[in-house]
N, C-alpha and C positions, 0 to 999 in steps of 0.2 A: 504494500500500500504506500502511495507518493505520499507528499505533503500537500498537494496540490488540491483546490477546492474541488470540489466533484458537483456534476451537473446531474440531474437526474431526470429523466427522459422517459414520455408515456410509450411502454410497446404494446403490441395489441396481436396477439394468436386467433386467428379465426379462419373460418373454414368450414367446409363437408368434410374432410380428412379428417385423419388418424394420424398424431402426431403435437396436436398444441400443449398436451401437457406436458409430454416429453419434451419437449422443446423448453419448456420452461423451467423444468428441472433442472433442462443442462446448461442453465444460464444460473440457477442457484447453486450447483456445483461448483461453477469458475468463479460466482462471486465466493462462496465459502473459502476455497481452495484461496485464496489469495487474501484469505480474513476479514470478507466483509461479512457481515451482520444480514440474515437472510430471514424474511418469515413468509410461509407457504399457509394460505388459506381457502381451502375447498370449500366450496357450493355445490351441493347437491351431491358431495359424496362424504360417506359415512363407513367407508368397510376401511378397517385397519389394515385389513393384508391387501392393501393393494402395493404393487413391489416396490416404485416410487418410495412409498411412504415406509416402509420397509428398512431401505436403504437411506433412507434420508436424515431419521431419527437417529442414526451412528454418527451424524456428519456433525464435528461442530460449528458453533454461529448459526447453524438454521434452526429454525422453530416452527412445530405444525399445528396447524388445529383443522379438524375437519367440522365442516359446519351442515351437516347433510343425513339424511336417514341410508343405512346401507341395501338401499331397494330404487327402483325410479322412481325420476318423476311423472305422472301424468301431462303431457304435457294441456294446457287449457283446464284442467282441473286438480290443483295439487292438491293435497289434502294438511288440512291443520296444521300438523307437527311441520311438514315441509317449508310452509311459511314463518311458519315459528323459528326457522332454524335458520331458513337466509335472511328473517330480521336482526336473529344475534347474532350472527357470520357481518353484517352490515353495521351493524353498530361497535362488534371486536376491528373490524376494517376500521372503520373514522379513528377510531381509538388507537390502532397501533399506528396510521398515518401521522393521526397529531402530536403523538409522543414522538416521531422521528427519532426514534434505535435504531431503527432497520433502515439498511442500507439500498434492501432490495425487497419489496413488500410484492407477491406475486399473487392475484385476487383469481385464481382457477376454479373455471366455469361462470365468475360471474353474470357473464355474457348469457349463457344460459338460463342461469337466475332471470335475470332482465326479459329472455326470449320467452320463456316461460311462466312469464306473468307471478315469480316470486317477489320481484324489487319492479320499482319504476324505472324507467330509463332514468328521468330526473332525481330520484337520489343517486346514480352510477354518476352523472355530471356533477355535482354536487361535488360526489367522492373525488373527482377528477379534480376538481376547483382547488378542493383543501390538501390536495399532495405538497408536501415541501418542497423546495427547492432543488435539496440534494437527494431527494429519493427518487429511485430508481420503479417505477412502476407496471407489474406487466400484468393485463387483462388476458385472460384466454376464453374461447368457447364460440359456439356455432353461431352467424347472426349478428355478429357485432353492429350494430346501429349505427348508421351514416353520421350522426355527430361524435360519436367515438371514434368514428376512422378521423374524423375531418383533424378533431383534436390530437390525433397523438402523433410521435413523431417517427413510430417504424410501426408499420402492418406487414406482418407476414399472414398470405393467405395459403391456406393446407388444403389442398383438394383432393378430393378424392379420385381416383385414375380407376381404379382396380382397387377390390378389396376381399378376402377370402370369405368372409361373411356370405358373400353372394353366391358360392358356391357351396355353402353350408357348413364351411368349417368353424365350428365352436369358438369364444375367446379362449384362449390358451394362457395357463399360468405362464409371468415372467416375457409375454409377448403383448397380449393386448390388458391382464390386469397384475 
């Protein structure tokens, strides 16, 4: 780590594909490895043994919470607890933003949250508003809204080409959970 003030920059994972949360792992990897301060918080998932999380919990400087039931969501009709959860996932988010520790605050599935009628868009702008300066901010998940893309400052989009699903092959431990 420089001595040098650090900028912190909105990124944004979104897509049909397979691959945004991975991707954003592997950005809390190289910030960890290099001893920056990492927090990883899931919408909409709840299952411990997903492998990400897994391996992530060994790493130091990162911190996890999942903020989700370990089942889906309906999309167009969540159900109670669902909401309940991406309200405390959204309210621990404002909270670790405005305390700025983390160097790299990564809001996984948000997006989803939002698609899915758990958040409004306008609290995700909100969220977007109150980011520090130096922090580093990555949204992931399907749908991201044309005022998220407008606002941030790197969109990767993940499409899907091909995908074994469609052939019927199962998720696979250590591949797709």
């Amino acid at each position: 780590m420089n001595g040098a003030a650090r900028i912190g920059l909105l990124q944004v994972y979104t897509g049909d594909g397979k691959g945004k949360t991975t991707a954003a792992v592997g950005l809390a990897l190289r910030m960890a490895g290099h001893g920056f301060r990492v927090y990883l918080l899931q919408f909409m998932k709840g299952d411990p043994n997903y492998g990400e999380i897994l391996a992530l919990r060994a790493v130091p400087k990162v911190e996890i919470l999942q903020s989700g039931l370990p089942t889906f969501v309906r999309k167009g009709a969540p159900g109670p607890e669902d909401l309940r959860l991406a309200r405390a996932g959204l309210e621990t988010a404002r909270e670790i933003l405005s305390a700025g520790r983390h160097d790299l605050v990564i809001l996984d599935e948000i997006l989803c949250a939002v698609d899915y009628g758990l958040l409004r868009e306008s609290e995700l702008l909100d969220l977007i508003d109150r980011k520090p300066a130096q922090v580093e901010l990555v949204l992931t998940g399907r749908n991201a809204p044309a005022e998220v893309i407008r606002r941030a400052d790197l969109v990767s989009e993940i499409r899907e080409v091909n995908h074994p699903y469609r052939r019927g092959v199962a998720a696979r431990e250590g591949i797709e959970y």
